[in-house]
N, C-alpha and C positions, 0 to 999 in steps of 0.2 A: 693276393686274396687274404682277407683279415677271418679271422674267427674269433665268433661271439661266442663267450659262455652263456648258457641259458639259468636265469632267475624267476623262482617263483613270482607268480603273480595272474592276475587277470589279464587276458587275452585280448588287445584290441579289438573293437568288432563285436557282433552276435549279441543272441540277447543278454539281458541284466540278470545275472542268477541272483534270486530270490528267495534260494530253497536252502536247509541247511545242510551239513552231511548226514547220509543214511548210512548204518551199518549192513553191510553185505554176506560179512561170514566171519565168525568165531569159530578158533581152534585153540583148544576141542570144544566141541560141542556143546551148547547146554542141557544139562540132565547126565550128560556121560559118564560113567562110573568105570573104575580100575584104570583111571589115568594115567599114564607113564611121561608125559610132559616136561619137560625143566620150565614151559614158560608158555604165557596165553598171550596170542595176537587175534587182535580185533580192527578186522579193514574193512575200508569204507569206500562208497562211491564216488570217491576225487581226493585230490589233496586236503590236507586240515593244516589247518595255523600251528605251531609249536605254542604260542601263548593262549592259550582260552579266556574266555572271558571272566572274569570274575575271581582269578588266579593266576599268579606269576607263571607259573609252568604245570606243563601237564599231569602231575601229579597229583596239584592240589587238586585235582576234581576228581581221580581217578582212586578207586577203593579197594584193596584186596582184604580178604576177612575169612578166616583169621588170619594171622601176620605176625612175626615179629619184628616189627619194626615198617618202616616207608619203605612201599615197594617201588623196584627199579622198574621206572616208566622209559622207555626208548620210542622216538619218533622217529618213523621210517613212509615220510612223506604220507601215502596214503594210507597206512596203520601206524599201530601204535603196539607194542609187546611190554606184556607185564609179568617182573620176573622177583621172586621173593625171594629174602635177602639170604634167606639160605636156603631153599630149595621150597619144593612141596614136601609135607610131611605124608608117611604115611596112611592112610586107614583115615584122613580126614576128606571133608566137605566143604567145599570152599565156593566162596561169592564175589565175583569180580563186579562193581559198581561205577559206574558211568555217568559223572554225578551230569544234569544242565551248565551247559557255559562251552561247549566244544563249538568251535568255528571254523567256517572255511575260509580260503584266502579271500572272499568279498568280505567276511566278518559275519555274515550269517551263522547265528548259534544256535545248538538243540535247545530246544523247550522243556524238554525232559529226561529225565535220569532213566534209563536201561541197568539192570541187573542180571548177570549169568551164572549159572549153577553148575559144578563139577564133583567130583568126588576120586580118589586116588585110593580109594576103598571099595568095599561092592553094595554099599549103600549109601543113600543122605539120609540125614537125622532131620526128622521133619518139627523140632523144639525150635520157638520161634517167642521172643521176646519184642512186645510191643508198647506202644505208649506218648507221650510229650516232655516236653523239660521247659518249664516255665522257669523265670526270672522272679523271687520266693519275693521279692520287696515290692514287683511293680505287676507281681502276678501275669507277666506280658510274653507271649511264649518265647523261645530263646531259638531262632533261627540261626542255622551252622556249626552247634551246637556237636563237639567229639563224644561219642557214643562207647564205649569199651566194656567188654563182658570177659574178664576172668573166671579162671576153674582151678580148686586146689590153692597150693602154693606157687605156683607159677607164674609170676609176675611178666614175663614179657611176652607171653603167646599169646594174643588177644583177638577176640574178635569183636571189629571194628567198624562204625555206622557213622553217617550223619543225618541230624534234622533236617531237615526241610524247611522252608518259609515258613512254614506255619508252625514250626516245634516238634511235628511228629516224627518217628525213627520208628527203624525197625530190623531187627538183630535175627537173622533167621539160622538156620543148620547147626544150631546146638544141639547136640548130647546129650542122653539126661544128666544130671547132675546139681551142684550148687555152684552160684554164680556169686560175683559181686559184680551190680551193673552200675559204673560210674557215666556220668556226664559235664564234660565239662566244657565252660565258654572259654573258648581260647583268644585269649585278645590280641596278642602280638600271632598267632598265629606261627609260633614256634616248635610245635606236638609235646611239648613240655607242662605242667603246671605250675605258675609263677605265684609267689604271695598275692594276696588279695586278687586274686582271682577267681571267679565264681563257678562252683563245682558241686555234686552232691551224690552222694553212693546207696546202694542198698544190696542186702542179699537176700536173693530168692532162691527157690527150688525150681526148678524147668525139669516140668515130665512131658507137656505137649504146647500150648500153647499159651503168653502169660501174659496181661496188661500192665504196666509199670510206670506210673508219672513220676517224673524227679523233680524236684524245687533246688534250684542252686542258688547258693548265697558262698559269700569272701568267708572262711573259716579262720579264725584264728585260736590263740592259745589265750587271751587275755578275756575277761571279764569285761562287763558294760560298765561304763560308771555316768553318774550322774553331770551332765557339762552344762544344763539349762536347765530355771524355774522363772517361768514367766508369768505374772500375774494378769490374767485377762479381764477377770471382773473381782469384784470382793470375794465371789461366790468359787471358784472354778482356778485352780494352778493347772498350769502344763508345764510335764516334764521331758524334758531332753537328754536321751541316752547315744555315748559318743557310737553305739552297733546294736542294731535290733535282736530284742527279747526274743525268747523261743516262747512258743506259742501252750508248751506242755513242759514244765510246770507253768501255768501262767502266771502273771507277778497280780496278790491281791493285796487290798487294802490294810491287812494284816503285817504285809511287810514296809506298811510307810509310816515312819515318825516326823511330826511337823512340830516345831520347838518353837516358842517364843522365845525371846532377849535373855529370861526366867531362865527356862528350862523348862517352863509349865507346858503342856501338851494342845493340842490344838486339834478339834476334833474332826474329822475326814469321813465323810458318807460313804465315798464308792472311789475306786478306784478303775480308768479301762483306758483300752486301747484309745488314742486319737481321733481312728477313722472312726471307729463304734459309736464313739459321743458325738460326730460332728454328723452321722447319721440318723441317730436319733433326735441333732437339736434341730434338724434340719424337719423332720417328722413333726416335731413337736410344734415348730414355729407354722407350720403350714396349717396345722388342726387346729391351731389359736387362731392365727387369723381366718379361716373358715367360720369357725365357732362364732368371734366377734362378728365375723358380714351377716350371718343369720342373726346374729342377737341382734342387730340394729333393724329395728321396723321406722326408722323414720322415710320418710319420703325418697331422703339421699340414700339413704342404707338399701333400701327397698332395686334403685336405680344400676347402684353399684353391684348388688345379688343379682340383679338381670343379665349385668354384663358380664362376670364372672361365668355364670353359666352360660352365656351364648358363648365366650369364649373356649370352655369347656368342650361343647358341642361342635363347635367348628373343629377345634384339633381332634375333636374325636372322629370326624365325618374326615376330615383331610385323611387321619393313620389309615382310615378302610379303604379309602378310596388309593392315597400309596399302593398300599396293601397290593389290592388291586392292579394295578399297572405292574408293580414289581411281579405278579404271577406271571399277568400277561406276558412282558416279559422273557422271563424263566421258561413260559411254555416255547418261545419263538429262539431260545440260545439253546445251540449244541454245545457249547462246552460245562464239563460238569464241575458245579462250583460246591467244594467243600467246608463245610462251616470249620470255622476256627475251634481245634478245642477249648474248651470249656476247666476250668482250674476247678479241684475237689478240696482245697484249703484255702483259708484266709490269709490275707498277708502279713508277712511279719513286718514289724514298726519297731523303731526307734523313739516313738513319739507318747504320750501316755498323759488322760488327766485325771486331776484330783479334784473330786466335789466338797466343799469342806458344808459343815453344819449349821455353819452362821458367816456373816458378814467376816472378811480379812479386814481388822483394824492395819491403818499406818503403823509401819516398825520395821525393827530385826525380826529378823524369822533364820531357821535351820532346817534343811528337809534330807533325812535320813533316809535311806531304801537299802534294807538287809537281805540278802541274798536274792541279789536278783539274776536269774540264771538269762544268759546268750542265746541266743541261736546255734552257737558252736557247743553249747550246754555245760559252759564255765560258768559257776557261782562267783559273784563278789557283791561285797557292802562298800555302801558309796555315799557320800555326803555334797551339800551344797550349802551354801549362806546365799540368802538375798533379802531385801528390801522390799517394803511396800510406800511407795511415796504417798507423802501428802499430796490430795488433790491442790490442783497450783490454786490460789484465793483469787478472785478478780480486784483488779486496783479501782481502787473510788477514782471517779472521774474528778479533777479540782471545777469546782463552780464556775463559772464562765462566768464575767461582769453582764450584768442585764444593760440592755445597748438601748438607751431613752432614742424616742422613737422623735423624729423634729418634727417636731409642730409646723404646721402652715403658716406662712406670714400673713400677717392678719393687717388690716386693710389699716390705713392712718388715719386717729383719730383726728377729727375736724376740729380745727383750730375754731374758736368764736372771734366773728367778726368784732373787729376794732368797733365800738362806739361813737357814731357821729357826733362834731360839736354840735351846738344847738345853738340856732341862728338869733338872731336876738330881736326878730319882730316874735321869737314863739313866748 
């Protein structure tokens, strides 16, 4: 008689499970206070995958908060125990976090993150830091995004959050006290932060409950300098910074010198952001041509204001009537759909233009820009040289020989008859 070892897996037979793993009982309890615990196990109704979805190992989805350091995740078929790297502390409050991505052996994964609450003291602290962390250049929220709240000088007890698809986090069982709440986009996914890597900190005060949006952007030590001047019309430079400006000081007109070949000065209306100008030429161009379709009363003009405004009216009639159906809609879906937050700053750019006073003649040029402050909030002065070509001339065409056109042959003139002798009776 032989014996088989038994392997995880699906069951020949019965039906197709569908369903993903449900959690059945945590120990200890959530809410439980004066915990004497070395370790939280949370089990489930069947076996679960060792790799979850969306992570190498059970860890990366799994959250203890606060922490010093990644807690020891152990897979014990149908649970899983979380054990911190030097014990529980104390008189603290803690959050074990279950992020979406846990599977069972068909691959069926939860949909959503479960959080549980303890406390190894004889109360929680109900201080609760909330908010998003957008991507400060493309304003686009920052999904997966490491969340960390320091207290004091203590650098490695943290407590530790992640965003969500949408950028939002949320840092609960603080203390009152003062915080430094960093965020940062972990790209290799190391718990580390690597050079140019995007990150952004603040400190707050937490006495109850506190909202907190982070902008992360690549920090460095060096200053912006100038790496492009592009000339787009006579009217109008744009400038190229090798790391976007901070928003406060903003960089004005004040700090741009334009030199000709001379040294003579060159004189600059305004100075702004990229997106700002390409926003209002964009405004602008729209109310000129409105303006011109009404100033035209001819016949054509008249045809063309007909169709602008029907077209008007139809996409106004289509947005209501969308409208409309998306309610419809919304009233007939149970799932609840949260809008995306919304960003409370503009974004920062690398990009900038210069309106000048008059036409840019052909030539040398030099364009100087004196402290112009980072995003990282480094000052430097920077310089560029460029060129304004001459527009290219068009070549004279050479004259083409005028090609004589042939004449039709023309019929053969008629020879005159030979003259008869004359008979000699005439």
């Amino acid at each position: 008689m032989t014996a088989a070892c038994a392997s995880p897996g699906t069951p020949p037979g019965g039906p197709i499970d569908r369903n993903p793993p449900t959690i059945v009982k945590v120990s200890p309890d959530s809410g439980a206070t004066n915990v004497k615990a070395g370790a939280v196990t949370v089990r489930f109704n069947e076996v679960i995958n060792e790799k979850p979805r969306g992570a190498p190992e059970l860890s990366g989805i799994v959250v203890l908060s606060p922490s010093d350091g990644p807690a020891r995740v152990k897979w014990e078929r149908d649970a899983i125990t979380v054990r911190p790297r030097r014990g529980f502390r104390p008189n603290t409050a803690y959050a074990l976090t279950i992020m979406p991505g846990l599977t069972d052996l068909s691959g069926n994964a939860t949909p959503r993150g479960r959080t549980y609450v303890f406390s190894t003291g004889t109360a929680i602290p109900r201080g609760v830091v909330r908010g998003a962390v957008f991507d400060w250049t493309t304003l686009r929220p920052a999904g997966g995004a490491v969340i960390d709240a320091r207290i004091g000088t203590d650098s490695t007890f943290r407590w530790i959050a992640r965003t969500d698809s949408a950028g939002r986090y949320t840092i609960p069982l603080l203390p009152p006290g003062t915080y430094t709440i960093r965020a940062l986009l972990d790209a290799n996914e190391n718990g580390k932060m690597e050079p140019r890597e995007l990150w952004d900190s603040s400190t707050v005060n937490v006495a109850d409950s506190l909202r907190l949006d982070l902008y992360t952007f690549a920090h460095d030590t060096l200053g912006a300098r100038i790496v492009g001047a592009d000339v787009k019309d006579s009217l109008t430079l744009r400038l190229s910074f090798d790391r976007p400006l901070a928003l406060t000081p903003a960089l004005t007109v004040l700090q741009l010198d334009l030199l000709n070949a001379d040294s003579s000065h060159v004189r600059v209306l305004s100075l702004m952001r990229a997106t700002a100008y390409d926003s209002l030429a964009h405004a602008r161009e729209a109310a000129a041509k409105d303006s011109a379709l009404r100033a035209d009363t001819s016949a054509a003009g008249r045809r063309a204001r007909a169709r602008a405004d029907s077209v008007r009216l139809i996409a106004e009639r289509d947005s209501i009537e969308n409208a409309r159906v998306e309610a419809r809609r919304a009233s007939r879906d149970t799932v609840v759909h949260i809008p995306l937050p919304v960003p409370t700053r503009p974004a920062i750019t690398a990009d900038y233009v210069a309106v000048l006073a008059a036409p840019l003649p052909p030539g040398n040029y030099r364009v100087r820009i004196r402290d112009a402050v980072s995003a990282s909030q480094v000052t430097r002065t920077s310089e560029r040289t460029f060129t304004r070509a001459k527009p290219a001339e068009k070549k004279a065409e050479p004259d083409k020989p005028v090609e004589k056109k042939a004449e039709p042959d023309k019929p053969a003139a008629k020879q005159p008859e030979p003259s008869k002798p004359a008979r000699p009776d005439e």
